[in-house]
Structures are given as C-alpha cells and as structure tokens.
Gaussian input, Z-matrix of N, CA and C with variables (Angstrom, degrees):
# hf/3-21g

backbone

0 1
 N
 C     1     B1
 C     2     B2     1     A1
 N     3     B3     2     A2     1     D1
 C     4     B4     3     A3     2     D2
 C     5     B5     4     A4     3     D3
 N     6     B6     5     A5     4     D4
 C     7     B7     6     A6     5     D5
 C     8     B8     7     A7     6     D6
 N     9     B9     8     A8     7     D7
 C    10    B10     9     A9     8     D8
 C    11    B11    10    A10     9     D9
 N    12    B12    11    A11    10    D10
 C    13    B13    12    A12    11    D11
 C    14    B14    13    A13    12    D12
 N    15    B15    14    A14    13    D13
 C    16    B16    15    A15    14    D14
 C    17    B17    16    A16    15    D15
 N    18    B18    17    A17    16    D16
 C    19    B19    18    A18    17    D17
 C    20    B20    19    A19    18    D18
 N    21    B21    20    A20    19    D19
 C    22    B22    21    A21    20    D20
 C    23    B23    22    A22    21    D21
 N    24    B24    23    A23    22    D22
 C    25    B25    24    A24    23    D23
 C    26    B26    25    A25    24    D24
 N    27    B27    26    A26    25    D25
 C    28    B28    27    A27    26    D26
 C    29    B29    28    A28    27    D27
 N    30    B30    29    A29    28    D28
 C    31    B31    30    A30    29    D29
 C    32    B32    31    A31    30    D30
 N    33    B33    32    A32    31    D31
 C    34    B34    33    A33    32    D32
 C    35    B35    34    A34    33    D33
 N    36    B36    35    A35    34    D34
 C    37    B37    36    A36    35    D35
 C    38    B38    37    A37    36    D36
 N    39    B39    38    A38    37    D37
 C    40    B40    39    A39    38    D38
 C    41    B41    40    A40    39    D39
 N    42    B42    41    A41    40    D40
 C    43    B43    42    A42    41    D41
 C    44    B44    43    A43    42    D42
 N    45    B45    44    A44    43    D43
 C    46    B46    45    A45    44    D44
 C    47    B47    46    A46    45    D45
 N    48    B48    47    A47    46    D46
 C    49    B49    48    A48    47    D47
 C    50    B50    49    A49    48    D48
 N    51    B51    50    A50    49    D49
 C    52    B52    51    A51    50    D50
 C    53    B53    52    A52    51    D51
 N    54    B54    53    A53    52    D52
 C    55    B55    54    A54    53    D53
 C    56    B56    55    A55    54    D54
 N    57    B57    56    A56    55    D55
 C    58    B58    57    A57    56    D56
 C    59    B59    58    A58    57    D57
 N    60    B60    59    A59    58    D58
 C    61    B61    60    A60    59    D59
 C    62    B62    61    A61    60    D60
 N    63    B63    62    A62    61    D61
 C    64    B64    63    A63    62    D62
 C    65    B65    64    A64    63    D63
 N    66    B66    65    A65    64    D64
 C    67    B67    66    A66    65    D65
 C    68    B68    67    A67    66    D66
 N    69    B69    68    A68    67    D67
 C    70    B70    69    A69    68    D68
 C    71    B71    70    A70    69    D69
 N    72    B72    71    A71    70    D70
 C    73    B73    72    A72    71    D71
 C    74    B74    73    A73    72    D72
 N    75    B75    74    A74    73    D73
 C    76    B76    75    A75    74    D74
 C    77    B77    76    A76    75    D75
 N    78    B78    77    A77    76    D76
 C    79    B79    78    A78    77    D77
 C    80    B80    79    A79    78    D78
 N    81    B81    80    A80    79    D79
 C    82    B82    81    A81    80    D80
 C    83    B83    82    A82    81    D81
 N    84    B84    83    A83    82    D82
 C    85    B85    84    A84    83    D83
 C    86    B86    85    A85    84    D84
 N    87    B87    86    A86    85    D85
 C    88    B88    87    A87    86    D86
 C    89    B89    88    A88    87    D87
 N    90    B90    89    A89    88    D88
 C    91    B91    90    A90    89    D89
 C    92    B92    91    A91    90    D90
 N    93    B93    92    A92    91    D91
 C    94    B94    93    A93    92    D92
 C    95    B95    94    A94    93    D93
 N    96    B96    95    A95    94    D94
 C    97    B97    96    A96    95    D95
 C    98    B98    97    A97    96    D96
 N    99    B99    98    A98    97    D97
 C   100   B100    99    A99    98    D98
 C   101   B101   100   A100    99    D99
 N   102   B102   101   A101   100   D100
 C   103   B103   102   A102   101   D101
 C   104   B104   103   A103   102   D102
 N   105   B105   104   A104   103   D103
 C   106   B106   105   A105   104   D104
 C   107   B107   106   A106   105   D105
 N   108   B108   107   A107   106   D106
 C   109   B109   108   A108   107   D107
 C   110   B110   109   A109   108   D108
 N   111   B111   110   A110   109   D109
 C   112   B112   111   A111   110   D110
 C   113   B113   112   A112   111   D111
 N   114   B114   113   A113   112   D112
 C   115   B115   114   A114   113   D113
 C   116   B116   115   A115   114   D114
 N   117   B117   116   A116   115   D115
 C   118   B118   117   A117   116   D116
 C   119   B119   118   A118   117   D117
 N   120   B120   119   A119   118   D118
 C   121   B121   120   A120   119   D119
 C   122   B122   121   A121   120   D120
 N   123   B123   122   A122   121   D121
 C   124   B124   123   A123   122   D122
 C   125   B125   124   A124   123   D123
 N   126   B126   125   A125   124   D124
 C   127   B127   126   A126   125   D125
 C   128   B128   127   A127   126   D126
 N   129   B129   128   A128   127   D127
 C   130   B130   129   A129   128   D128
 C   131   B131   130   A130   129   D129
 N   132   B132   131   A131   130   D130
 C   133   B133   132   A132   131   D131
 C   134   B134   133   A133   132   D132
 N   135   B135   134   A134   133   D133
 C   136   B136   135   A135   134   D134
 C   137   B137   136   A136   135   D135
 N   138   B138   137   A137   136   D136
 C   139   B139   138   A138   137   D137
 C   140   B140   139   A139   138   D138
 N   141   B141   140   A140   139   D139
 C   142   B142   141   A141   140   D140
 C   143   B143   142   A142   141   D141
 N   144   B144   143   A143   142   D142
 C   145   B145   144   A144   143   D143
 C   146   B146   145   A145   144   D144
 N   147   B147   146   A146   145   D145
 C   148   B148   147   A147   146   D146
 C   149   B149   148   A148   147   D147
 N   150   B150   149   A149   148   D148
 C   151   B151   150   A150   149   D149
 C   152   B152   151   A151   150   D150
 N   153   B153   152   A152   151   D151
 C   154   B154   153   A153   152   D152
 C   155   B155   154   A154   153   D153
 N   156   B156   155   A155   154   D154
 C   157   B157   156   A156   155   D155
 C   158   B158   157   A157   156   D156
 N   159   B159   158   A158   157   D157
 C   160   B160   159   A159   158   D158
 C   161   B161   160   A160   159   D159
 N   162   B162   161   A161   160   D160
 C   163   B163   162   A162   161   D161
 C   164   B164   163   A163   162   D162
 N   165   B165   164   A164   163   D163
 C   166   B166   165   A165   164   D164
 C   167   B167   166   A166   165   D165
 N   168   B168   167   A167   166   D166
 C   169   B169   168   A168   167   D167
 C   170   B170   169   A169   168   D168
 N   171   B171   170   A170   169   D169
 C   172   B172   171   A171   170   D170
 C   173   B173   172   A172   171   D171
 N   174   B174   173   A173   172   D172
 C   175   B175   174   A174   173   D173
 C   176   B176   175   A175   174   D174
 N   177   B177   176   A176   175   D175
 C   178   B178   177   A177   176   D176
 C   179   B179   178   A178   177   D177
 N   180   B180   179   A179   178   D178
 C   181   B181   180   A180   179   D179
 C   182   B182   181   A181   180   D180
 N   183   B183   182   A182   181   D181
 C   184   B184   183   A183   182   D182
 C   185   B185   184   A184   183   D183
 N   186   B186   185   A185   184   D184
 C   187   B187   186   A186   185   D185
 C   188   B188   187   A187   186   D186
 N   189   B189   188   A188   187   D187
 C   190   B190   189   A189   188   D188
 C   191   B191   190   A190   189   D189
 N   192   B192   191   A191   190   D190
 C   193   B193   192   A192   191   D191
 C   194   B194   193   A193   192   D192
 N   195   B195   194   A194   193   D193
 C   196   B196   195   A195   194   D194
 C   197   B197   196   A196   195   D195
 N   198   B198   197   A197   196   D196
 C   199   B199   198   A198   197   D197
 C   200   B200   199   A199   198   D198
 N   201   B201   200   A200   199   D199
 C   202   B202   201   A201   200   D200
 C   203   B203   202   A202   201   D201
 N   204   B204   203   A203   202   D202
 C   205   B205   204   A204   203   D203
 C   206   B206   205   A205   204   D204
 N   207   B207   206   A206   205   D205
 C   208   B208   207   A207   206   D206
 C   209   B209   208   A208   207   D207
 N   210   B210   209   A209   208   D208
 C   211   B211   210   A210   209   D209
 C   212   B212   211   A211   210   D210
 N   213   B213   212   A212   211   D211
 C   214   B214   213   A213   212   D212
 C   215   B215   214   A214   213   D213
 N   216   B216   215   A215   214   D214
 C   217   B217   216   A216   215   D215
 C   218   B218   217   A217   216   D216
 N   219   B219   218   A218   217   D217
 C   220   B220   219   A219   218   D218
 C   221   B221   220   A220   219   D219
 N   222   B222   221   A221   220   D220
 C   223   B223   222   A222   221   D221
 C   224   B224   223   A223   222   D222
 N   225   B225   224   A224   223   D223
 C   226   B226   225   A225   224   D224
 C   227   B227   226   A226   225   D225
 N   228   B228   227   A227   226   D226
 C   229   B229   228   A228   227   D227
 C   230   B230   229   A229   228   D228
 N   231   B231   230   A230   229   D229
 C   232   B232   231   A231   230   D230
 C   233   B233   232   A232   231   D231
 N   234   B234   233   A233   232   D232
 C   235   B235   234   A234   233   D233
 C   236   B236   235   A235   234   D234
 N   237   B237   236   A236   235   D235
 C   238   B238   237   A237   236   D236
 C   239   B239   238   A238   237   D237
 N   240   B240   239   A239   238   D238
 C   241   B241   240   A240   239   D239
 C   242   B242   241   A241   240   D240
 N   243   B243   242   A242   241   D241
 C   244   B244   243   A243   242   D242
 C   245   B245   244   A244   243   D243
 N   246   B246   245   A245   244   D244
 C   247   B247   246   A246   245   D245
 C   248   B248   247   A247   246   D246
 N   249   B249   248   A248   247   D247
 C   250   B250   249   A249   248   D248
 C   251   B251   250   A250   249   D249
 N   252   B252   251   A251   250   D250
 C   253   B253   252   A252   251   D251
 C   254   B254   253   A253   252   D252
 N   255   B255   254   A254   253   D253
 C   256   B256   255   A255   254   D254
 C   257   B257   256   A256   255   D255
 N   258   B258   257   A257   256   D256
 C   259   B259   258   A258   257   D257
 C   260   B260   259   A259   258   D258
 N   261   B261   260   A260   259   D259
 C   262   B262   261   A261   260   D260
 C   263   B263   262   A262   261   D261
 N   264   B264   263   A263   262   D262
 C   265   B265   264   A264   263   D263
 C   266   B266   265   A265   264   D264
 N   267   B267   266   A266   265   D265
 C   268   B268   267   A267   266   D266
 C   269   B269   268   A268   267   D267
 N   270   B270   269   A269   268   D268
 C   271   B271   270   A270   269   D269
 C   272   B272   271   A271   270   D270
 N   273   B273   272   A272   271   D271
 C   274   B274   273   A273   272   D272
 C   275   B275   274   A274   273   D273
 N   276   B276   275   A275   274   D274
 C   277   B277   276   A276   275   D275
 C   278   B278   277   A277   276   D276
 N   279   B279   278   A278   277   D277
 C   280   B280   279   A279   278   D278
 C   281   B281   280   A280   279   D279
 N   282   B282   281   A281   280   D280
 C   283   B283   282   A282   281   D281
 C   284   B284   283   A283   282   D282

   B1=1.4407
   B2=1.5269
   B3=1.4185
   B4=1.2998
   B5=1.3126
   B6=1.3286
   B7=0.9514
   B8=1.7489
   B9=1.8383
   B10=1.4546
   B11=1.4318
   B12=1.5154
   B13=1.2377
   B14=1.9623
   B15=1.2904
   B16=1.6730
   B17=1.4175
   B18=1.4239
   B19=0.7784
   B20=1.7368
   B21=1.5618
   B22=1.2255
   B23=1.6349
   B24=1.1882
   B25=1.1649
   B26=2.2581
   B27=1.6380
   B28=1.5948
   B29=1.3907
   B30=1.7276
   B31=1.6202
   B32=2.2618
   B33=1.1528
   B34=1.4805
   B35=1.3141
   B36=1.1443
   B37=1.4712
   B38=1.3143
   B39=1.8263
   B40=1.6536
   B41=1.6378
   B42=1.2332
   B43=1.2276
   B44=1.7176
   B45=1.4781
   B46=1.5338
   B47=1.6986
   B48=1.3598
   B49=1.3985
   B50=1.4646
   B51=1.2487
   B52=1.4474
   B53=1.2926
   B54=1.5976
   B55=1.3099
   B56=1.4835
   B57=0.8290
   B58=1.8360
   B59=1.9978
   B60=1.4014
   B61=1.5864
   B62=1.0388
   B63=1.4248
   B64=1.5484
   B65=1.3145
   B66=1.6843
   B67=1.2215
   B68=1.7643
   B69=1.2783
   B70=0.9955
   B71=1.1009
   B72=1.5124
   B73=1.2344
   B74=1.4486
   B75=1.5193
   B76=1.2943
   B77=2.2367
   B78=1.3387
   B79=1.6451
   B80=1.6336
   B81=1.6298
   B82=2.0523
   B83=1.4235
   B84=1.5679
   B85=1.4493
   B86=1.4817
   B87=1.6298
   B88=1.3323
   B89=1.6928
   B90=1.4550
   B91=1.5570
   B92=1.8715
   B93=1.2077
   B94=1.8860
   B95=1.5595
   B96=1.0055
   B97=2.1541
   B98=1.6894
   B99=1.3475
   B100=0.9346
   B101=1.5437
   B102=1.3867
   B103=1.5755
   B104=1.2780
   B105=1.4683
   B106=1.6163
   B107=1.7880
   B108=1.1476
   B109=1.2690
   B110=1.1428
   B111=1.6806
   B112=1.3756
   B113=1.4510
   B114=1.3258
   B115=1.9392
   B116=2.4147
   B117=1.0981
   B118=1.5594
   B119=1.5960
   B120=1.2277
   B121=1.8695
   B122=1.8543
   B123=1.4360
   B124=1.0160
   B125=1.6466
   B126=1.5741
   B127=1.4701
   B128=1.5206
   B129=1.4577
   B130=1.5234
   B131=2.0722
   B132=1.3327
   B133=1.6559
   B134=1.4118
   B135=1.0379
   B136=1.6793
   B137=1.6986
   B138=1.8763
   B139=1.2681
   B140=1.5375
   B141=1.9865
   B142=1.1884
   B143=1.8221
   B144=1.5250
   B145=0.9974
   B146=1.5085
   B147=1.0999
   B148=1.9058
   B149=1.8088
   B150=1.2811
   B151=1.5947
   B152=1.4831
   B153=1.1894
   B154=1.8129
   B155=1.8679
   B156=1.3622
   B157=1.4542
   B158=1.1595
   B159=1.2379
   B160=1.9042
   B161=1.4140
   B162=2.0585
   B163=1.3406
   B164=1.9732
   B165=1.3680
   B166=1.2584
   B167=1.1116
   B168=2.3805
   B169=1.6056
   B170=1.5038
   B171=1.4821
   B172=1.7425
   B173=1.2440
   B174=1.3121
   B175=1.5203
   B176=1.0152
   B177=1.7143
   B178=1.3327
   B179=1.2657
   B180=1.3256
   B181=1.5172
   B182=1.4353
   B183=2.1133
   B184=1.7778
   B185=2.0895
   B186=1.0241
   B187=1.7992
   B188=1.7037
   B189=1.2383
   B190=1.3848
   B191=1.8198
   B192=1.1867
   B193=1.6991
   B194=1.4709
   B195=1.0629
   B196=1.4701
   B197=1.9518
   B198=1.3264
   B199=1.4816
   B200=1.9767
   B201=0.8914
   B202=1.4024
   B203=2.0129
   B204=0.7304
   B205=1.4840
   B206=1.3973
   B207=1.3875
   B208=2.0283
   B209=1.6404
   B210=1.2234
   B211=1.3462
   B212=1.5792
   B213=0.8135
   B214=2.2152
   B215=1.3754
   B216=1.1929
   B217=1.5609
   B218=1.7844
   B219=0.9994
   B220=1.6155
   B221=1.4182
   B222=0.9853
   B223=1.6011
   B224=1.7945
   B225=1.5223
   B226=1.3634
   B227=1.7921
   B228=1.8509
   B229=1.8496
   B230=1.6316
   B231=1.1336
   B232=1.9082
   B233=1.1877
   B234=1.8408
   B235=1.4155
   B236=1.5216
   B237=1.9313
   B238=1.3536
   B239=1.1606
   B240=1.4899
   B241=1.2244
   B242=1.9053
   B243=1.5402
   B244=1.8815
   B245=1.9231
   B246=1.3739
   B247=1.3337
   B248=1.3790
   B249=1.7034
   B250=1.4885
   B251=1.3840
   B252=1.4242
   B253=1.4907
   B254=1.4880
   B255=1.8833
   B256=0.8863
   B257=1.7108
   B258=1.0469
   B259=1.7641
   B260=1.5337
   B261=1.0796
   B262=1.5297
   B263=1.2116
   B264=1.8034
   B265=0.5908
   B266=2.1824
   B267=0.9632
   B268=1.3089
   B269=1.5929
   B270=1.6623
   B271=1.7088
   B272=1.7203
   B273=1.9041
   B274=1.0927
   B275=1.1994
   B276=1.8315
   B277=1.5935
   B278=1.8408
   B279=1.8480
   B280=1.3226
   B281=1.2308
   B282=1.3945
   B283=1.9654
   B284=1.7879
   A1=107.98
   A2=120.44
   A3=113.18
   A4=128.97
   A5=113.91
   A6=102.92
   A7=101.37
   A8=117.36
   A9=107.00
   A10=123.46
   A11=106.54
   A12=126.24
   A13=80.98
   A14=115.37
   A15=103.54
   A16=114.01
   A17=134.31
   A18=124.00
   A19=118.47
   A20=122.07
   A21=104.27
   A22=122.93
   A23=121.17
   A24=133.69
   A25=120.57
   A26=80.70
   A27=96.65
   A28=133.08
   A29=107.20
   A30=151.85
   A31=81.11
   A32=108.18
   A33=110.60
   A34=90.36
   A35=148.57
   A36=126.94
   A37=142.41
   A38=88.01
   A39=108.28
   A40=97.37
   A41=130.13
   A42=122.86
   A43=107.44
   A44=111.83
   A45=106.59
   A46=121.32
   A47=102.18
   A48=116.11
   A49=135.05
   A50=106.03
   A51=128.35
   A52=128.95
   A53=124.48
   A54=134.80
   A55=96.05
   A56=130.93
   A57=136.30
   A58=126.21
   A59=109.37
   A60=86.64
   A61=79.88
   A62=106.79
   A63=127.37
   A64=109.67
   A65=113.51
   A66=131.90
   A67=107.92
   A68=146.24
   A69=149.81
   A70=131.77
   A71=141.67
   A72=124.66
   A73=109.65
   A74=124.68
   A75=140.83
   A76=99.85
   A77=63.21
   A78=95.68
   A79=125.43
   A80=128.95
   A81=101.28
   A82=73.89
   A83=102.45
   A84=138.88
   A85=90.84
   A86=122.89
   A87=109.68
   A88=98.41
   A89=112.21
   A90=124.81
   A91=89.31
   A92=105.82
   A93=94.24
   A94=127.77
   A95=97.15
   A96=100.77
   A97=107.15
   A98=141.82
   A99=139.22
   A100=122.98
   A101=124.69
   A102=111.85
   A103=122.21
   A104=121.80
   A105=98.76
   A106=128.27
   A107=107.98
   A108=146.25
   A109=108.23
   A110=131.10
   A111=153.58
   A112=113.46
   A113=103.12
   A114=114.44
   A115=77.62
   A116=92.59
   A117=103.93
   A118=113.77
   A119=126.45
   A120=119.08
   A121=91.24
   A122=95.97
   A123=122.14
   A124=98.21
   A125=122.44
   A126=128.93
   A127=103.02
   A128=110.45
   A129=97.11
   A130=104.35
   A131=111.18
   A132=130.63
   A133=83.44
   A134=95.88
   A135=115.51
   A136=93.62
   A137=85.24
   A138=96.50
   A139=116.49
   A140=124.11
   A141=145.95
   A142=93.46
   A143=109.55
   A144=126.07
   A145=126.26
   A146=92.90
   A147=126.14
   A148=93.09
   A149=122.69
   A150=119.35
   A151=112.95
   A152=85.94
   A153=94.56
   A154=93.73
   A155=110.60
   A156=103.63
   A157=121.45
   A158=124.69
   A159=127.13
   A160=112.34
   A161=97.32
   A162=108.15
   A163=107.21
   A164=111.70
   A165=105.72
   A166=86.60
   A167=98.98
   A168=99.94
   A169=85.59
   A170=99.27
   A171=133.33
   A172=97.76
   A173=93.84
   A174=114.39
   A175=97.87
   A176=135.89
   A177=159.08
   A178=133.28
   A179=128.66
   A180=125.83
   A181=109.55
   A182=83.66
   A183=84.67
   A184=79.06
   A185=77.69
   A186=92.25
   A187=104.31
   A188=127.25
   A189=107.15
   A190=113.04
   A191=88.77
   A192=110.70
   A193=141.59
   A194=124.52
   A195=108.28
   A196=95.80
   A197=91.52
   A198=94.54
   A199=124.97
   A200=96.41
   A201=118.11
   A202=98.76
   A203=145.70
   A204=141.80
   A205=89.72
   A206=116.77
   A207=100.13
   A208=112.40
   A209=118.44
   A210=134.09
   A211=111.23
   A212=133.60
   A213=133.85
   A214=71.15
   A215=146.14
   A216=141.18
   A217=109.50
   A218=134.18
   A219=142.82
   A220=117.61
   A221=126.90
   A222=124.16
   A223=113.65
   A224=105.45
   A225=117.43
   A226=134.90
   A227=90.64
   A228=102.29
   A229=86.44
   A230=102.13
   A231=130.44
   A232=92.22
   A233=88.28
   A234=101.75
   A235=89.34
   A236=114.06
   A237=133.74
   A238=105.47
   A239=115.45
   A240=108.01
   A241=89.73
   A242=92.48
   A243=121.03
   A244=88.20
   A245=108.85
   A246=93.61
   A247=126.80
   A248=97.82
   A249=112.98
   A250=114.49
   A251=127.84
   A252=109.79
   A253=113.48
   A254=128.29
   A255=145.17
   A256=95.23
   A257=126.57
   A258=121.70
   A259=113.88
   A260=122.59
   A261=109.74
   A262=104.08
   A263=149.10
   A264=109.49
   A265=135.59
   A266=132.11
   A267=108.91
   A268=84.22
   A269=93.71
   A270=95.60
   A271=105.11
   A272=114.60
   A273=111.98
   A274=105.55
   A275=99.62
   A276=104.03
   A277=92.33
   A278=95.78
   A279=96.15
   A280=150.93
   A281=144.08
   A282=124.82
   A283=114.40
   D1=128.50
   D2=156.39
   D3=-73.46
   D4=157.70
   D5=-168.24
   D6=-153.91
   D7=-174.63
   D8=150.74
   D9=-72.89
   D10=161.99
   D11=-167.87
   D12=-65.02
   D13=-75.19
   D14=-166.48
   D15=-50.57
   D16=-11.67
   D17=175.80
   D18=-97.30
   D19=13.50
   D20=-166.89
   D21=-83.11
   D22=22.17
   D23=176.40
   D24=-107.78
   D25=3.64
   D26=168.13
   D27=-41.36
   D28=-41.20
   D29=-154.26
   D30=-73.62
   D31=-45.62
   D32=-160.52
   D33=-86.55
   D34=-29.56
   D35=175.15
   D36=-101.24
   D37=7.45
   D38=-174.63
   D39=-146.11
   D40=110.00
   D41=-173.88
   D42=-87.85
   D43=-1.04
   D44=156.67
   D45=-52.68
   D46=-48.40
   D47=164.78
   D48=1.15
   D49=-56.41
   D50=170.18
   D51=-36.21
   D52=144.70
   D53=-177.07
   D54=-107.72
   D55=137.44
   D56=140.38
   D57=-111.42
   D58=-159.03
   D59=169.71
   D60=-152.64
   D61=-173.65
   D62=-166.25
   D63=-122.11
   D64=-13.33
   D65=-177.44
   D66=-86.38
   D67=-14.77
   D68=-133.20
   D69=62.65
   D70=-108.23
   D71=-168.61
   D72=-105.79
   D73=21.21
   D74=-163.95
   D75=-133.61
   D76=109.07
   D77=172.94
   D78=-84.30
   D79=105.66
   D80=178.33
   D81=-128.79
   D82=151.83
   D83=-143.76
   D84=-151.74
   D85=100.04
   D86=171.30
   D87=-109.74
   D88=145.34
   D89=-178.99
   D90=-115.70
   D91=104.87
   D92=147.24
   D93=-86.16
   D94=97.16
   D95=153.52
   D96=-24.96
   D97=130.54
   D98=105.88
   D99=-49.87
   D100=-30.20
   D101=161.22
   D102=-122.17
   D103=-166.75
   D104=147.90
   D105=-87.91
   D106=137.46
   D107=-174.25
   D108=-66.01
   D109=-171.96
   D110=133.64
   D111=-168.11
   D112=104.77
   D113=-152.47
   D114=-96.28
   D115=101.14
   D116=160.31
   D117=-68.81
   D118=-42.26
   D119=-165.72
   D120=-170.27
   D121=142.62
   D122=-177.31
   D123=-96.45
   D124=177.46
   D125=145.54
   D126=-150.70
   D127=126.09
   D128=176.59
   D129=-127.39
   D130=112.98
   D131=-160.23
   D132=-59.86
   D133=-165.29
   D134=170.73
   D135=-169.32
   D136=146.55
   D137=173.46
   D138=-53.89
   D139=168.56
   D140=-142.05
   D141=-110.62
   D142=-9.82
   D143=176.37
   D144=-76.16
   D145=-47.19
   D146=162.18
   D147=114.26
   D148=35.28
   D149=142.08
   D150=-79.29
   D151=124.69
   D152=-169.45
   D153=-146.03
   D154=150.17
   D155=154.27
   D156=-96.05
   D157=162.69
   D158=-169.31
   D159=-80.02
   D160=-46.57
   D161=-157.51
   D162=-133.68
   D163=151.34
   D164=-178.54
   D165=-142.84
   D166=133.24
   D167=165.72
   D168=-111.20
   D169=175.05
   D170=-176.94
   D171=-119.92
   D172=151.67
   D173=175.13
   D174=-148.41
   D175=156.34
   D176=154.88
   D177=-111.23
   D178=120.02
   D179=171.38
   D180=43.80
   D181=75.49
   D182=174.34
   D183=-135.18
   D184=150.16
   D185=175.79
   D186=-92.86
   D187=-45.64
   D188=-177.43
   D189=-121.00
   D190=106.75
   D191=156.20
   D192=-52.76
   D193=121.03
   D194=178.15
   D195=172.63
   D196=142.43
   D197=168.64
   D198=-22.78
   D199=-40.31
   D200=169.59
   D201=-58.41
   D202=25.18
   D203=173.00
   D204=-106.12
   D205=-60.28
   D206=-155.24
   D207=-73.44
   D208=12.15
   D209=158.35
   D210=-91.12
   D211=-42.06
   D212=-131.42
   D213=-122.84
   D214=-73.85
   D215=-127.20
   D216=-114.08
   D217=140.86
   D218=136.55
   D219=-47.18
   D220=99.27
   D221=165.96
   D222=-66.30
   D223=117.84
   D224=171.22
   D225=-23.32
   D226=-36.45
   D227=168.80
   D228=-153.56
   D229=157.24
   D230=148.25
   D231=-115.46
   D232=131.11
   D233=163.18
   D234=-129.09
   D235=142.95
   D236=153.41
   D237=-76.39
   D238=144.44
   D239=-175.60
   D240=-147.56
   D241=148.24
   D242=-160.64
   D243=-89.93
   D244=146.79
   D245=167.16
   D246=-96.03
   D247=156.31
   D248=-141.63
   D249=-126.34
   D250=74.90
   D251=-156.04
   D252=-111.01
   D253=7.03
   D254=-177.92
   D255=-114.56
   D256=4.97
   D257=179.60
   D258=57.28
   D259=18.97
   D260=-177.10
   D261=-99.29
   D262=9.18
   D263=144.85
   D264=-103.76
   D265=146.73
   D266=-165.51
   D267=-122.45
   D268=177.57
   D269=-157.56
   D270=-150.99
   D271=103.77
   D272=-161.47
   D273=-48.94
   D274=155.48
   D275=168.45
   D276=-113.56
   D277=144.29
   D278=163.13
   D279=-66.01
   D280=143.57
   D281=-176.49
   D282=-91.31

C-alpha cells in the first residue's frame, strides 16, 4: 500500500495494511502524477512476518499498466533491496 512518508510504518500496527498480488510473486504498482514530479528515494517496509520483496523495477511515463510491463518494457533502474521492516532504509531513485 502506498502510503505517506510519516505514515510508512502503519503496515506494523495494522496488519490490514498489507499489499499482496493477484499475479503471484510479481507485484505492478501504478502511481499517477497529477503534475510533474521528481520522486528522489523510494522506501519499501516489509511485512513483520518477513514477506518482503527482494527487488524493485521503475518505470516512467508509461500510459498502460498491467502485468504485461515486466515482459514488453525495460525498467529505467532495478533496485535490490535488503529487508526493511523499521523503514529506515530508503533507496535513491535515478533522474
């Protein structure tokens, strides 16, 4: 779930909180801009459970979404990501 930055530690006190997928172990997460943006660092928690994801790709200024991206498209960065269940760590994104 997205969420606010002060709030990203929500996931630990409400186990409604949670994201899953429908796809299996492949997650797409579309955010629309109402303007333009400049997303500096991501943080993505992981459940208290130890469900966590490993890896996050990015994508930019694509109009159609759908599981069908991590096939058809190149994502802009992969980031590996360490698990993170207190949010401290965040993880630049490139421009």
């Amino acid at each position: 779930m997205i969420r606010p930055f002060e709030k990203k530690l929500d996931h630990a006190r409400d186990n409604t909180l949670g994201t899953e997928s429908d796809y299996g172990p492949e997650l797409v997460v579309f955010i629309p801009f109402k303007g333009e943006v400049r997303v500096k660092s991501i943080c993505v928690c992981g459940a208290p459970d130890g469900m966590a994801p490993s890896k996050v790709k990015l994508y930019k200024n694509e109009e159609t979404i759908d599981i069908n991206i991590l096939e058809e498209k190149k994502p802009v960065q992969i980031i590996d990501l360490a698990e993170n269940l207190t949010g401290e760590v965040e993880y630049p994104v490139s421009q």
